[in-house]
C-alpha positions, 0 to 999 in steps of 0.5 A: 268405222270398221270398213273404213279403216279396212278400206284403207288397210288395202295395197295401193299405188300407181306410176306418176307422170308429169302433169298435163297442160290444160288443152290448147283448145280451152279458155285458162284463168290464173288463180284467183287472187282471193285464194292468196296463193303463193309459191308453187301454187302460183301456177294454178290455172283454170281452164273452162270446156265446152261453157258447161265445165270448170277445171282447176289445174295444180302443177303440184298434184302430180298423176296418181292411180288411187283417188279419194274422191270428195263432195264440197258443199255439206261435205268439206265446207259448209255455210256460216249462215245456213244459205246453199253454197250455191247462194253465197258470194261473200268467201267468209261465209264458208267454213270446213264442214268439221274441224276434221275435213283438213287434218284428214286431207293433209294426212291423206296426201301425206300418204302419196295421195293425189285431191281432186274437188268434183263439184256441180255449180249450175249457178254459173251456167254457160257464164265461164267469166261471169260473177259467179264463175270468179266466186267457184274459183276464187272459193276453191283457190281459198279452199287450197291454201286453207288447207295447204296441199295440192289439189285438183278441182272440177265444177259442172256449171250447166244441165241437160242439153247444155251439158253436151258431155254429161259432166254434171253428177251423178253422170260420170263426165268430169271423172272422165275428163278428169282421167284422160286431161288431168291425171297425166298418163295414170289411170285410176285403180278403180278398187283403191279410189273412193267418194265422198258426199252428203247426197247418198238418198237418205231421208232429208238428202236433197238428191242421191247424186253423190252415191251416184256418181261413186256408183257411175265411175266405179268407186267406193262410197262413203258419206261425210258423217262416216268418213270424219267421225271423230271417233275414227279419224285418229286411228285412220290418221294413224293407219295411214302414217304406217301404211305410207312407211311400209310402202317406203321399204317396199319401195327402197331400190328404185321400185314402182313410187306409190300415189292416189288421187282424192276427188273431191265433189259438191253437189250444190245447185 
């Protein structure tokens, strides 16, 4: 699509920092053995706040100032089954929403871009080391390593009063937490950030979240059938791979580094 691609034509970059440490304050969870990650990510921590979030920290995702924001069920991964998301214990029942969801995130790191997975999971509730707790993390960890790149990701598990900072979409808390807790000292260049998601309020949507939280945080928005058409993914793979080079000889001599973040978003129950 046009815009698309003219989105993605703009300027954009930050300063990265180091990485903060999840806070004193909150319970940490290693990374779930099902996700079988190895290496670098065998850092990955998750920490849980106030019983109504989940965060999951990468070490290898650095501070970036653009963020591309994503959706998770119905957006990046789907059910081989047709259940929600939400329903689903078994990890083989999830698979990518399209054959284009990985290639595009690997090539959108490629490009100095940081991910990040915002996701509504009211299954798990207050239960931080519950059943389903283990399912959101043990999925996302999977998610990672299918994918093979850094990423970030928070769940909102609870609504209403036992969402005391208003983390569940289409509020705006885990972009806030996000920024102040999980992007070092970086902020995000609204302009250069944006989301994707499937509840955009069309008809057959189960809600118009996704639209929004983008509108909430600031970001631009766009939905799943937009931002991994087929048609599009070439040239937007292509734009990038100059974008990143041209921002390299901008670079040469110590100039400020370029950087993003991508978030990634699911509305499920």
């Amino acid at each position: 699509m046009g815009d698309l691609r003219a989105f993605f034509k703009r300027k954009g970059g930050g300063d990265a920092g180091a990485n903060e440490a999840p806070p004193k304050s909150a319970k940490t969870f290693a990374a779930s053995s099902a996700g079988g990650l190895s290496g670098a990510l065998n850092a990955v921590r998750w920490s849980a706040h106030h019983d109504s979030l989940l965060a999951r920290h990468d070490p290898a995702s650095a501070p970036c100032a653009r963020v591309a924001a994503f959706d998770l069920d119905d957006t990046l991964q789907k059910t081989r089954s047709g259940r929600p998301g939400y329903a689903v214990t078994d990890l083989a029942d999830f698979a990518p929403w399209s054959d284009a969801v990985a290639p595009a995130l690997r090539a959108i790191h490629a490009r100095g871009d940081k991910i990040v997975i915002f996701s509504n999971q009211g299954g798990v509730k207050g239960a931080m080391e519950g059943k389903r707790a283990d399912v959101v993390r043990a999925r996302l960890d999977a998610f990672a390593k299918e994918v093979g790149i850094p990423m970030q990701a928070l769940c909102a598990t609870q609504k209403g009063e036992k969402d005391p900072k208003n983390y569940r979409k289409p509020k705006s808390g885990m972009w806030a937490h996000f920024d102040s807790t999980l992007n070092g000292s970086v902020s995000p260049d609204l302009p250069a950030c944006f989301y994707v998601g499937d509840a955009a309020g069309r008809e057959g949507d189960h809600s118009d979240s996704d639209k929004g939280f983008a509108v909430a945080v600031g970001v631009k928005f766009f939905t799943p059938d937009e931002f991994f058409a087929d048609d599009d993914l070439p040239d937007f793979v292509t734009e990038s791979a100059e974008k990143k080079k041209g921002d390299a000889k901008e670079d040469v001599g110590g100039a400020k580094g370029g950087g993003g973040v991508i978030v990634i978003d699911d509305d499920s129950e």
